[in-house]
PDB file with one MODEL, atoms N, CA, C and O in Angstrom:
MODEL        1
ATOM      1  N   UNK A   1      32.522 124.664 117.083  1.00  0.00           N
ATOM      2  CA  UNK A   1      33.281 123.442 116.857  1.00  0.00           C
ATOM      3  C   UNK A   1      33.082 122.993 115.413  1.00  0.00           C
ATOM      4  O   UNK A   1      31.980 122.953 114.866  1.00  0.00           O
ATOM      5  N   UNK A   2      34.232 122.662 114.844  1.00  0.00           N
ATOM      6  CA  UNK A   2      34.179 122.166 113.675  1.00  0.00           C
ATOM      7  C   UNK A   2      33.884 120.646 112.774  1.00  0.00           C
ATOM      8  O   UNK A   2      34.721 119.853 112.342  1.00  0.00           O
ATOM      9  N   UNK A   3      33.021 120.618 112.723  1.00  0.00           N
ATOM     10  CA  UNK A   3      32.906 119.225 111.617  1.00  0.00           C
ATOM     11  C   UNK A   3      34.007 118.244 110.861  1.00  0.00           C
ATOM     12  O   UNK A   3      34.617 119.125 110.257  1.00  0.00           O
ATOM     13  N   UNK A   4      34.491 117.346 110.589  1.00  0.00           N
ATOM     14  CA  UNK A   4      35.041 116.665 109.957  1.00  0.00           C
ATOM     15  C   UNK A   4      34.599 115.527 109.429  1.00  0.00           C
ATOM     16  O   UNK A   4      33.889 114.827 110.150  1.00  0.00           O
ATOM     17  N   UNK A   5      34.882 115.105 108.161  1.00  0.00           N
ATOM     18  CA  UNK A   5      34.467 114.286 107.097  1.00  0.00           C
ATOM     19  C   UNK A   5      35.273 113.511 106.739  1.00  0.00           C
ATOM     20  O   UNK A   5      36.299 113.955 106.223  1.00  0.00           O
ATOM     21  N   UNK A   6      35.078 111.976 106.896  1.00  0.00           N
ATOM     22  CA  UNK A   6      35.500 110.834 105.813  1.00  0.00           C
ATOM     23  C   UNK A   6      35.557 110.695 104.572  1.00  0.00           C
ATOM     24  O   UNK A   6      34.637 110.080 104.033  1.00  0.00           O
ATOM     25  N   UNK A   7      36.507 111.157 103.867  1.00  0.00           N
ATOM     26  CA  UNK A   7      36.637 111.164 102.181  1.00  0.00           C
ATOM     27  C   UNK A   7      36.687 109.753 101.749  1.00  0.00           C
ATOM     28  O   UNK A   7      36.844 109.417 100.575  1.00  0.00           O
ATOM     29  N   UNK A   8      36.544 108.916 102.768  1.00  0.00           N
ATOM     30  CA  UNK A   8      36.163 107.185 102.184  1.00  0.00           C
ATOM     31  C   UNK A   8      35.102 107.373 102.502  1.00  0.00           C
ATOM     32  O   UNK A   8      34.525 108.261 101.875  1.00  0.00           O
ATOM     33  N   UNK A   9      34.535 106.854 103.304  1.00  0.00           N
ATOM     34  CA  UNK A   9      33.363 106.449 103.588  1.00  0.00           C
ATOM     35  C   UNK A   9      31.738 107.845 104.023  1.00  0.00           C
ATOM     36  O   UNK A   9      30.662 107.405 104.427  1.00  0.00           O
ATOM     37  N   UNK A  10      31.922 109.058 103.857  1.00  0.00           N
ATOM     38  CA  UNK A  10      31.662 109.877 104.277  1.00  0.00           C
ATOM     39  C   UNK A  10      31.019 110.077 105.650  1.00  0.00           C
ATOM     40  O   UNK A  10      29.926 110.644 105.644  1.00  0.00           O
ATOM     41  N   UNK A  11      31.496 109.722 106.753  1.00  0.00           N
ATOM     42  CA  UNK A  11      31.178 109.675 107.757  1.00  0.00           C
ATOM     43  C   UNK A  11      31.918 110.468 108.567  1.00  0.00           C
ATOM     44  O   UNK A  11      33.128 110.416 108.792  1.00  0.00           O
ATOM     45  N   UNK A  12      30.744 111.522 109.167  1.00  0.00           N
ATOM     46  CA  UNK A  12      30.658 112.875 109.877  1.00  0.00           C
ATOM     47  C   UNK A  12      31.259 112.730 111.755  1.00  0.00           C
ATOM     48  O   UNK A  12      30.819 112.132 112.737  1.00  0.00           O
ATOM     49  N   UNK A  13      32.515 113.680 111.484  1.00  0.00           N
ATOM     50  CA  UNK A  13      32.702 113.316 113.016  1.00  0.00           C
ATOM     51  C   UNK A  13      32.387 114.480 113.787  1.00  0.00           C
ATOM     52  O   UNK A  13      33.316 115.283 113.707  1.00  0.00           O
ATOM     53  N   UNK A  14      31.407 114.908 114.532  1.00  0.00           N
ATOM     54  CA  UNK A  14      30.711 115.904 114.884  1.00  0.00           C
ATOM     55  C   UNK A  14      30.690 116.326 116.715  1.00  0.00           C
ATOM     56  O   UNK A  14      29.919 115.926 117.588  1.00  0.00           O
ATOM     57  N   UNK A  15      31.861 117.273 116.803  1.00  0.00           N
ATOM     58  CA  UNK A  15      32.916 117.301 118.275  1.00  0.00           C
ATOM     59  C   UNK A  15      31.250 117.600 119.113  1.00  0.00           C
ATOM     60  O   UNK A  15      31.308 117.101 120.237  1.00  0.00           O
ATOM     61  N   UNK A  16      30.052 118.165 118.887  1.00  0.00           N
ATOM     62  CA  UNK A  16      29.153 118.577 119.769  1.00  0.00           C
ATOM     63  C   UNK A  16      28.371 116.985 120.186  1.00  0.00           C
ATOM     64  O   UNK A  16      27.700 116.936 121.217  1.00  0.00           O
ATOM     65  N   UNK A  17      28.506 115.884 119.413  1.00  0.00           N
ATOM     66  CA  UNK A  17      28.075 114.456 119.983  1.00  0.00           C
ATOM     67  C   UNK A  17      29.441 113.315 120.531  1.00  0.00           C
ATOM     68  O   UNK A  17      29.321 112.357 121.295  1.00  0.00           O
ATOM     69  N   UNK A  18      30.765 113.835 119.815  1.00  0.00           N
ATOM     70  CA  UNK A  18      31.781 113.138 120.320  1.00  0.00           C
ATOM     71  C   UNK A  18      31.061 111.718 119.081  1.00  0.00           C
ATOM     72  O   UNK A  18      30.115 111.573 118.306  1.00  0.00           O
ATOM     73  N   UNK A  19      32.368 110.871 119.634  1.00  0.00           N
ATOM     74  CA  UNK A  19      31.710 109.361 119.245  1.00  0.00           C
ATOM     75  C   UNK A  19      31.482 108.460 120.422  1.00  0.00           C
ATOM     76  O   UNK A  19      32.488 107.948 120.912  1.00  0.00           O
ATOM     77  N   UNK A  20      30.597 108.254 120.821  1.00  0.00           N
ATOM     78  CA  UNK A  20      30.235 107.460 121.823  1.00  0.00           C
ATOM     79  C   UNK A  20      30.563 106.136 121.675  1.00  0.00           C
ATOM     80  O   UNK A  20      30.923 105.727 122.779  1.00  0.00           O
ATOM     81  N   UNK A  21      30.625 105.075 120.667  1.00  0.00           N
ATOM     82  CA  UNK A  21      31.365 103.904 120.735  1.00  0.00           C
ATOM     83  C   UNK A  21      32.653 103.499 120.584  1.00  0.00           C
ATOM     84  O   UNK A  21      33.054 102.353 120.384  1.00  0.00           O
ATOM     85  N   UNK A  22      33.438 104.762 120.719  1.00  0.00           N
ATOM     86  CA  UNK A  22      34.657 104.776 121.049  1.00  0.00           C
ATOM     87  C   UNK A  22      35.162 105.225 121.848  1.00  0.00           C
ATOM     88  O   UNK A  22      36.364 105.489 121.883  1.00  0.00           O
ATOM     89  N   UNK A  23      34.103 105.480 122.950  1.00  0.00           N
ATOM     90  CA  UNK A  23      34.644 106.291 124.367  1.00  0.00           C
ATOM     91  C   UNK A  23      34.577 107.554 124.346  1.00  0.00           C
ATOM     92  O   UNK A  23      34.171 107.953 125.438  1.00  0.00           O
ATOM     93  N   UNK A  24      34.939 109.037 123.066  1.00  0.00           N
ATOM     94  CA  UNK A  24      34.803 109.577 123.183  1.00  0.00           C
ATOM     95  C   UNK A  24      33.550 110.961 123.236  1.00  0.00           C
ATOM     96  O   UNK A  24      32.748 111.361 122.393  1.00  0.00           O
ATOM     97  N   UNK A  25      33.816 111.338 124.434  1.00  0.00           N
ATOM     98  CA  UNK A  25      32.931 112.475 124.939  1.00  0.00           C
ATOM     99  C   UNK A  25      32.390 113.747 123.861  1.00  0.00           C
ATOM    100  O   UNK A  25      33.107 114.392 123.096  1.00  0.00           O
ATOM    101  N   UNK A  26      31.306 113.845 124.007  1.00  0.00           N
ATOM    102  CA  UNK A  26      30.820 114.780 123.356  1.00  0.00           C
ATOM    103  C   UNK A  26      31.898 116.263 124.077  1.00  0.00           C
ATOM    104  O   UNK A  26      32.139 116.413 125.275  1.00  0.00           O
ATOM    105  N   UNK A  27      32.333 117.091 123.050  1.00  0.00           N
ATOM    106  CA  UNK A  27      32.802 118.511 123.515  1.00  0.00           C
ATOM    107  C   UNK A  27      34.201 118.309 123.291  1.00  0.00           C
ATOM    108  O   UNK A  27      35.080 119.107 123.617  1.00  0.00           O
ATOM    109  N   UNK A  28      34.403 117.008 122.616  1.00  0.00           N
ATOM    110  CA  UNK A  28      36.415 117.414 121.924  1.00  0.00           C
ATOM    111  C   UNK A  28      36.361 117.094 120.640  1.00  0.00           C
ATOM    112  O   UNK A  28      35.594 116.373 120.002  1.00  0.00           O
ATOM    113  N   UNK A  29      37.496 117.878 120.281  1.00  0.00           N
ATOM    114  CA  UNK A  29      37.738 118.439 118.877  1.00  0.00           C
ATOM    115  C   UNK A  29      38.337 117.296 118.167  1.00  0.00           C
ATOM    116  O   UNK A  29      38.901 116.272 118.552  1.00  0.00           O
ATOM    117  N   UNK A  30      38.028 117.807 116.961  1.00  0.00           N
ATOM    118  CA  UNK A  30      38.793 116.859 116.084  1.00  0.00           C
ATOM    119  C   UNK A  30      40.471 116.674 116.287  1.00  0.00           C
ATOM    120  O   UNK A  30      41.084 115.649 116.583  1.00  0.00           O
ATOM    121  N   UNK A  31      40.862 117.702 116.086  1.00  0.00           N
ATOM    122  CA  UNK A  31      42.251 118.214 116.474  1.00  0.00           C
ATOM    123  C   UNK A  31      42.827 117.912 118.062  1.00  0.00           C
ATOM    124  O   UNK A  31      43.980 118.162 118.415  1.00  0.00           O
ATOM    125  N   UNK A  32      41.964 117.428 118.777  1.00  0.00           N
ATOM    126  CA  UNK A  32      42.122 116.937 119.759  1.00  0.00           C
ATOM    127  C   UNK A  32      42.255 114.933 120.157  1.00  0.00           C
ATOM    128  O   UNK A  32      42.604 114.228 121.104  1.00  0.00           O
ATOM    129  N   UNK A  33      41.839 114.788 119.048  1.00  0.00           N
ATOM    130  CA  UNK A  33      41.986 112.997 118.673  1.00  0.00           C
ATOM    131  C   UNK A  33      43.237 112.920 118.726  1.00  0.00           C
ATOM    132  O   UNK A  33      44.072 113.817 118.607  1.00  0.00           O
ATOM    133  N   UNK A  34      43.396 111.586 118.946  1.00  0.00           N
ATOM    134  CA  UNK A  34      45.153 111.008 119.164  1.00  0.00           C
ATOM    135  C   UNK A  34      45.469 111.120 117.544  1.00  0.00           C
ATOM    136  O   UNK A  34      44.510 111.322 116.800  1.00  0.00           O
ATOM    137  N   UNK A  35      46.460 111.024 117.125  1.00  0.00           N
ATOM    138  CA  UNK A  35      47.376 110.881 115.950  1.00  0.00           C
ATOM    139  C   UNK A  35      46.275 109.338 115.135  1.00  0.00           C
ATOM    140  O   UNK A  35      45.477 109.301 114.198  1.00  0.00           O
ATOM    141  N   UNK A  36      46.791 108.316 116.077  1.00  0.00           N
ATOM    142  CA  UNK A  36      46.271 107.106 115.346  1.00  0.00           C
ATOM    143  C   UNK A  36      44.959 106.868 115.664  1.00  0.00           C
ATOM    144  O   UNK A  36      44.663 105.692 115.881  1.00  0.00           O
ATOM    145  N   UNK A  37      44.030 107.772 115.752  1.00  0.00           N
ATOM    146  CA  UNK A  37      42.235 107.717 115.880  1.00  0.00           C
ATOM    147  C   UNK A  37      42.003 107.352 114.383  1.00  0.00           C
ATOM    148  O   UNK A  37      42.622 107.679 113.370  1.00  0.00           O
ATOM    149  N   UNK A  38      40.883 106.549 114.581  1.00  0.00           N
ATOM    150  CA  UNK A  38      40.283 105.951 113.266  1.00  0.00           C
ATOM    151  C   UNK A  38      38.844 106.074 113.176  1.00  0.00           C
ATOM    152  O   UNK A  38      38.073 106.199 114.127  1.00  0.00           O
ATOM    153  N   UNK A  39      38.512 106.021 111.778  1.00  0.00           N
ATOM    154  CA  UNK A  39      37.060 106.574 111.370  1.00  0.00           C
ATOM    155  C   UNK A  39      36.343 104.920 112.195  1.00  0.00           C
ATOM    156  O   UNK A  39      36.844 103.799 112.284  1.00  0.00           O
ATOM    157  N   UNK A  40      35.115 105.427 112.633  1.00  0.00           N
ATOM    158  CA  UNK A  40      34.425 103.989 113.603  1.00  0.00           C
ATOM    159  C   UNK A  40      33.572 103.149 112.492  1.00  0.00           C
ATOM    160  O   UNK A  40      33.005 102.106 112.816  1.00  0.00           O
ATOM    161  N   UNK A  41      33.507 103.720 111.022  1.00  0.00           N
ATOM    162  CA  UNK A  41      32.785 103.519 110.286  1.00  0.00           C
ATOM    163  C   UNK A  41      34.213 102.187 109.392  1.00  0.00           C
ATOM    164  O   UNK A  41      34.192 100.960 109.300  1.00  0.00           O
ATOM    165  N   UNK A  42      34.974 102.953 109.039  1.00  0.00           N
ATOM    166  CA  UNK A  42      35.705 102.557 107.882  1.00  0.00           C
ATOM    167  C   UNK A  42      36.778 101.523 108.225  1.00  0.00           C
ATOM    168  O   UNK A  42      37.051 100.372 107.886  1.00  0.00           O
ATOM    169  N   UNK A  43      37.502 102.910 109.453  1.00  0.00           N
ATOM    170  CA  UNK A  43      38.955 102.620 109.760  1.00  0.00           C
ATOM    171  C   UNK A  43      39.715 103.584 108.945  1.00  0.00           C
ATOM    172  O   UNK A  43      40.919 103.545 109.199  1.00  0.00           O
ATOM    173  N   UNK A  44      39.435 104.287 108.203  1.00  0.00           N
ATOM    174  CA  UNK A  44      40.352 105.338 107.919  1.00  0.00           C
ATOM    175  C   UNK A  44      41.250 105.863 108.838  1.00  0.00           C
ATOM    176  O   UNK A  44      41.176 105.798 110.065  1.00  0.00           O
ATOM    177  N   UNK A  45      42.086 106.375 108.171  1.00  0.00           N
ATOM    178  CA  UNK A  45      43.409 107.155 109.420  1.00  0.00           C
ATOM    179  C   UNK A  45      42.628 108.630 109.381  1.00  0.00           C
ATOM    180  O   UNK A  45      41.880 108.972 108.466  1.00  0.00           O
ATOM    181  N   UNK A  46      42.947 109.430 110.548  1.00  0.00           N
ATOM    182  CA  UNK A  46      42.827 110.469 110.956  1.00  0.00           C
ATOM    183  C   UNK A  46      42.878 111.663 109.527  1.00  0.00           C
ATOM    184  O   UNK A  46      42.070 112.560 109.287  1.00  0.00           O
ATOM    185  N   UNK A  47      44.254 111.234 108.666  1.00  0.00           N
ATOM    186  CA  UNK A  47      44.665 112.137 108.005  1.00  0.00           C
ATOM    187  C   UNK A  47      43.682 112.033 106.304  1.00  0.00           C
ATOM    188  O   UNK A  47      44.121 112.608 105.308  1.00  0.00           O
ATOM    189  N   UNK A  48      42.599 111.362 106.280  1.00  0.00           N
ATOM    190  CA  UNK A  48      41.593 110.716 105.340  1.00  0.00           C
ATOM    191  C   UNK A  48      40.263 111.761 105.761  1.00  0.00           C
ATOM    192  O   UNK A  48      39.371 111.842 104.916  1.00  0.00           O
ATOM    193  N   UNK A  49      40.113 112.544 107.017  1.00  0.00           N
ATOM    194  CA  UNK A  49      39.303 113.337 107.307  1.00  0.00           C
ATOM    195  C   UNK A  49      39.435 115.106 106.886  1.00  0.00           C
ATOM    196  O   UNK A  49      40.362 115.881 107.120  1.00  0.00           O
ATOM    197  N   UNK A  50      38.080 115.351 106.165  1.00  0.00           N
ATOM    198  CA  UNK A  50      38.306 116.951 105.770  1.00  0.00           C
ATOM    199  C   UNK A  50      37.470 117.631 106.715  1.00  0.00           C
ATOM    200  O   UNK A  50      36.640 117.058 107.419  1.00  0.00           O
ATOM    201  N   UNK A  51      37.734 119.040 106.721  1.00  0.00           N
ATOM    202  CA  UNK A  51      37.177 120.053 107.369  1.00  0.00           C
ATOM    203  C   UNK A  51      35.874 120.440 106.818  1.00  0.00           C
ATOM    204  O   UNK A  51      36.132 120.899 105.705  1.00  0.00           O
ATOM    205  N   UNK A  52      34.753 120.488 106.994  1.00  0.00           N
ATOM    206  CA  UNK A  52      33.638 120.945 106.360  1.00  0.00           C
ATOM    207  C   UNK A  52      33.298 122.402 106.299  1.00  0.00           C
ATOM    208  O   UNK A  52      32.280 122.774 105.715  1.00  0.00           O
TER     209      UNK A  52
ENDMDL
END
């Protein structure tokens, strides 16, 4: 599973912990987030995240 990164705020979205204060489950992908998912840190849009 692949890593993704906040080019604002650098905050790591890491599919093997999920984000837990946003409901989501450890074991889905980045590429699997809705369209309008946002960084839990910033609020960045989805499309503000790089591939590591």
């Amino acid at each position: 599973m692949e890593k993704y990164t906040c080019s604002i705020c650098g905050h790591t979205y890491n599919p093997d912990k999920g984000e837990p204060q946003q409901n989501i489950p450890p074991g889905r992908e980045f590429t699997d987030l809705p369209d309008n998912w946002q960084c839990p840190v910033c609020g960045a849009s989805k499309k503000n995240f790089k591939k590591e």
